[in-house]
N, C-alpha and C positions, 0 to 999 in steps of 0.2 A: 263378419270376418275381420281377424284382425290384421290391420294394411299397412307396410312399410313404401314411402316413396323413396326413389334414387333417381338422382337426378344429378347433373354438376350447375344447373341455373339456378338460382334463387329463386326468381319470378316465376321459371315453372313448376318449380316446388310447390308456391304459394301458391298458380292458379289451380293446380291438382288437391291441394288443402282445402281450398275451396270448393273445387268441382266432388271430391268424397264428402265431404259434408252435408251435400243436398243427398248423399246416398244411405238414406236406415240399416243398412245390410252390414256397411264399411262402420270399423273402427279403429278410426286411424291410431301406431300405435309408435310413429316414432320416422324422420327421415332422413337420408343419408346424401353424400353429395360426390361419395367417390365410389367405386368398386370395392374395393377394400374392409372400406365402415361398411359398406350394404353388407358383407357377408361377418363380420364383427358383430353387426345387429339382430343378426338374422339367427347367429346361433344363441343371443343372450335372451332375444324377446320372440323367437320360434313364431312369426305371423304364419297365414294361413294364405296371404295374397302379398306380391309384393309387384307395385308399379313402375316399372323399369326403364330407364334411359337407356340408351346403344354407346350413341356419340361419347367416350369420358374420358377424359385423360387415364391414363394406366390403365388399369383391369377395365376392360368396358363388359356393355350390359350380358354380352354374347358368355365373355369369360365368367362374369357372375356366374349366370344361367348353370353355364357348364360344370362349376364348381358343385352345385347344388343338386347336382346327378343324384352323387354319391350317398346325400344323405337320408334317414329314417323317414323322418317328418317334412319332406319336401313342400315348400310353401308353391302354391298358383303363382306362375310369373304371364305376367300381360307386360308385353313391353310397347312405351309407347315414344314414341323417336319420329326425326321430321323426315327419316331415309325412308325409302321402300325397296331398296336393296337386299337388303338384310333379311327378310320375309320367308327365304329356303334355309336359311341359317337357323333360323329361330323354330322350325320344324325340327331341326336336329337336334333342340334342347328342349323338346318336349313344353313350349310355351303354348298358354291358352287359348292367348289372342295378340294380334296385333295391331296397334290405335296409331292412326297419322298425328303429328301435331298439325297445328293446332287440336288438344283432344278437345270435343264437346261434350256438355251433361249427357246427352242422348248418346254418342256413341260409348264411353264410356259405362253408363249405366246395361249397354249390349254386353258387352266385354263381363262386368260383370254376374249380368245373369245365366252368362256362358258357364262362368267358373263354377257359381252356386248349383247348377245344374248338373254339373262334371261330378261335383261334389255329393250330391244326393246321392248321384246314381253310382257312385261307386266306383272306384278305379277299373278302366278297361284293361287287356291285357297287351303289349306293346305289339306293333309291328315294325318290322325291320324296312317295311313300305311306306311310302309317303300315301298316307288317306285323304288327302286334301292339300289345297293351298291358300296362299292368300296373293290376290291378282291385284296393281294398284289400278284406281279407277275414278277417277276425277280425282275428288279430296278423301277418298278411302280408300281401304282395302276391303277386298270382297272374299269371302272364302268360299271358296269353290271348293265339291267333294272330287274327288280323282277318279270314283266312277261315272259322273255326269261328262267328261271331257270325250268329244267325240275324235279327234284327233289332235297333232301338234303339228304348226310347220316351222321351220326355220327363217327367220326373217333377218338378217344380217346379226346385229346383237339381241335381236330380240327373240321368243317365241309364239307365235299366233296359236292362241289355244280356242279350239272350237267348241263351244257349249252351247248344244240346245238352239244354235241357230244364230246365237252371238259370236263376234270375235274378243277374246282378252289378250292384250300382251303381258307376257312375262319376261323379265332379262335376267334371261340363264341360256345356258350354251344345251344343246338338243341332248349333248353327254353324259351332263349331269342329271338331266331330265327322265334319260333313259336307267342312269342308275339308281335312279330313286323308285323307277314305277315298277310296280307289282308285274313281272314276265309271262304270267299266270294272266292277267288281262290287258295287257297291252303287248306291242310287236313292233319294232322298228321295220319299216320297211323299204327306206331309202335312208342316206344319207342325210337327209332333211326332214323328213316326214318320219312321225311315231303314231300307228292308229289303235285305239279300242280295240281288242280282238272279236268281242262280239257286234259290231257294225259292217264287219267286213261279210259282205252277200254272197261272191265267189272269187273267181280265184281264176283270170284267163292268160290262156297262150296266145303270143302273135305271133310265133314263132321265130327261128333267128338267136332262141333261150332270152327272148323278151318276155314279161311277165307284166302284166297289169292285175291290183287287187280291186273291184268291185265295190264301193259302200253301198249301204242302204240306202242313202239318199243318190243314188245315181254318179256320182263322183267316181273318177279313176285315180286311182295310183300308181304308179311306175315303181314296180318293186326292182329294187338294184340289186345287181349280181350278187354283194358283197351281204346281200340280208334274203337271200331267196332261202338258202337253210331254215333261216327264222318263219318265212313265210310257210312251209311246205310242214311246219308243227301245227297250225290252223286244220288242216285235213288231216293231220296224224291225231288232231286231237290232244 
């Protein structure tokens, strides 16, 4: 593939020059160090991957990305940046993967066989849902798919997202969470709490117009006033 870096460090320019090099797949074809030249180069030399910084003075990597919506031949963007902030962001611009700094040969070389893969197979068709995420977790990010999440809780700035018996945090507000997930399988059902619609077992009265939702695992929820509407779509179907 051919791979443009944007970057505004020199050094990480170079360690990225290096780390594509041990990779047969990349051919690197040229690198930039502002927003600006990234998309300048992007329409002379048309690569097929391009390695992206966040952090950049003026147009950052976000605005890149988003630049690059609009066009025919839209190159693979992997952005790789020392933030994990930016991670729901980078969903919205339709990027392939996202690499912490320090990137390594091995993660790196993931990233890429993601892209080569995306690429065999063909462009999917979009959704206006968030299909997955990227959770950070030690020195990486993890992608998690959006239907493995068995619930969300609110944890002051953060989100505890439950998978499979693990906990991941994310820092995003429950709001934003909720506007991004598919309503179709997911259900806000408190102020704080968003569950999987299919994990929820039943659906009890205590009455008083108290409501508790049921997991599969045994767990209770306390469905709030303000989301019982949403709940009472689960039996409606």
């Amino acid at each position: 593939m051919r791979t443009l870096i944007v970057d505004d460090e020199p050094l990480a320019i170079e360690r990225m020059q290096i780390l594509c090099a041990g990779l047969e797949t990349l051919h690197l074809v040229g690198t930039a160090s502002d927003g600006a030249a990234a998309l300048r180069m992007i329409a002379a030399l048309a690569p097929d991957l391009v390695l992206l910084d966040i952090g950049m003075p003026g147009l950052d990597g976000i605005g890149v990305a988003t630049a690059l919506e609009g066009i025919a031949a839209r190159p693979a963007v992997v952005f790789c940046t020392a933030y994990d902030q930016y991670a729901l962001a980078a969903f919205d611009v339709s990027a392939a993967d996202y690499v912490l700094k320090p990137v390594s040969a091995e993660r790196l070389a993931r990233a890429v066989a993601r892209v080569t893969a995306t690429r065999s197979a063909g462009a999917s068709p979009a959704s206006r849902w968030t299909e997955e995420f990227w959770v950070p977790h030690r020195s990486e990010m993890i992608r998690i798919d959006a239907d493995s999440i068995d619930r969300i809780d609110a944890d002051r700035d953060y989100m505890r997202l439950s998978v499979g018996g693990r906990t991941l945090l994310l820092h995003q507000t429950i709001s934003e969470l909720e506007r991004r997930l598919d309503p179709a399988r997911f259900v806000r059902l408190h102020r704080s709490t968003i569950v999987r619609r299919d994990v929820i077992a039943k659906l009890c009265h205590e009455g008083m117009g108290v409501w508790h939702a049921e997991l599969r695992d045994g767990s209770l929820v306390r469905i709030g006033r303000t989301y019982q509407a949403a709940a009472r779509t689960i039996v409606a179907g």
